[in-house]
C-alpha positions, 0 to 999 in steps of 0.5 A: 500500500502507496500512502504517498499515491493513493492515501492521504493524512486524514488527521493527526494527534501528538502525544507530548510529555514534558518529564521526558521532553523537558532537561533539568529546569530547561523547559522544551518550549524554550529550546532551541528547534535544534535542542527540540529536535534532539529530545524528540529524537529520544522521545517515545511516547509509548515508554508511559501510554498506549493508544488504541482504537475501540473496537466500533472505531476499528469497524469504521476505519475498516469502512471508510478505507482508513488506516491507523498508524502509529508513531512515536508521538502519537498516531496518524490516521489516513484515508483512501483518496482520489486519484485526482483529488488528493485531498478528497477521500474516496469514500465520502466521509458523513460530518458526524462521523465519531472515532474513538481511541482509548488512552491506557497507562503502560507507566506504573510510575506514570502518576508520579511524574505528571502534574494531574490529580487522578480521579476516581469514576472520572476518565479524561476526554480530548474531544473535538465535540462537547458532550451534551453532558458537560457544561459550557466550561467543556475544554476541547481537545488543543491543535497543535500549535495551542500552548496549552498544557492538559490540566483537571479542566479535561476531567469530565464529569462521572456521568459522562465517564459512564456514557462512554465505558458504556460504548466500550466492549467489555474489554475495552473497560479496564485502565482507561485512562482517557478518550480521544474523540474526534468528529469528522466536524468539531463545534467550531472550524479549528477543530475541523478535520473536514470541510463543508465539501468534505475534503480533508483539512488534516489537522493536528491535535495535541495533548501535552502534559506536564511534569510535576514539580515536587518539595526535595526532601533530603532525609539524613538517616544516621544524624536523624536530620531532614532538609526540604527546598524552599520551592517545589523543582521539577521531575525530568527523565534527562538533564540535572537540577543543580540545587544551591545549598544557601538559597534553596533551604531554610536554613541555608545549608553549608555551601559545599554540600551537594545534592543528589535529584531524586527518582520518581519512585519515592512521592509522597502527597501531604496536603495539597503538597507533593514530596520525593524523598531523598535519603542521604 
């Protein structure tokens, strides 16, 4: 099968995760496109999710003659095109078309890392289309080029949540973490991955969380001490946050110590505040 010839990009959806794309306290979206480029290089977004169609959405790709492709940020879905029209697909594509893809967690540490709060019965939704079930506050899936970091805002509702497992196989129920829903035309014209005609506009949707900061909490086991920075600092799988004894303490500590990061396995949540800790 040619996707150059006879398949054309339908639409888009990259998966960003800043634990991984950030280094140290340097931020991706203040990198160079040079220092971009290499992150992505190592970066793989099925090292923390997995992206799966729902069994009625593999019926409708079957359909339509679309293919789901996955890639390291993500996936892409093509659809059969004409010979002479590249952009206008083979089989007429209806604008209330719904495909879904599940959003499941392979990362036991995933939690950890990411700056969300995890809610019971309550599942995330990237959807192009609000459901008649959530209120007018409803945050739609962002295109590419939106700075827009995932927050709680994308929780929906229990009821909701409920509405869609129900559509699910049995299954295809167990660890969703979210849904990805998209409508062949979305509630406003950026969300759109066709047009009034029908021929494709191939967008790109993106979700990108972020890394979660934490309060370091260094524990001195044979002197019985703990020490804890002033600030929360960030949890990145690259690059090292160099920590200045003086200012980052309360009370300043001796300016040649030396600070070690801390790995995302050791989190503890006190409060509204999260700590890793550091045993030294």
């Amino acid at each position: 099968m040619s996707f150059n010839l006879t398949y054309g990009l339908l639409f888009e959806v990259t998966l960003y995760h800043n634990y991984f794309l950030n280094s140290g306290e340097d931020t991706y979206e203040g990198m160079s496109d040079a220092n971009k480029k290499k992150m992505l290089q190592k970066f793989d977004s099925d090292s923390f999710a997995t992206l799966t169609p729902t069994v009625e959405t593999n019926t409708r790709l079957r359909n339509y003659k679309m293919v789901f492709k996955p890639t390291r940020t993500g996936f892409r879905i093509y659809i059969k095109v004409k010979e002479d029209d590249e952009i206008d697909p083979f089989i007429s594509v209806p604008a209330d078309l719904k495909l879904d893809f599940i959003i499941s967690i392979n990362d036991y540490q995933f939690e950890n890392y990411t700056n969300l709060e995890f809610v019971l019965k309550q599942m995330f939704l990237f959807s192009n289309t609000k459901p008649e079930t959530e209120p007018v506050t409803f945050k739609y899936i962002p295109n590419f080029n939106d700075n827009v970091l995932i927050s709680n805002n994308y929780l929906i509702s229990e009821k909701t949540t409920a509405i869609f497992l129900s559509e699910l196989h049995t299954q295809e129920r167990q660890d969703v973490f979210g849904i990805i829903s998209l409508t062949m035309k979305g509630d406003n014209n950026p969300k759109d991955i066709i047009d009034v005609a029908g021929k494709m506009l191939s967008p790109n949707f993106k979700i990108h969380f972020d890394n979660r900061k934490t309060l370091w909490k260094y524990i001195d086991r044979k002197a019985i001490t703990e020490i804890t920075t002033k600030t929360p600092k960030p949890l990145t799988y690259s690059g090292f946050v160099e920590l200045d004894p003086v200012n980052d303490f309360m009370p300043s500590q001796s300016i040649n110590s030396t600070y070690p990061n801390p790995s995302v396995k050791a989190i503890t949540k006190i409060n509204s505040d999260y700590y890793s800790e550091i045993f030294i």
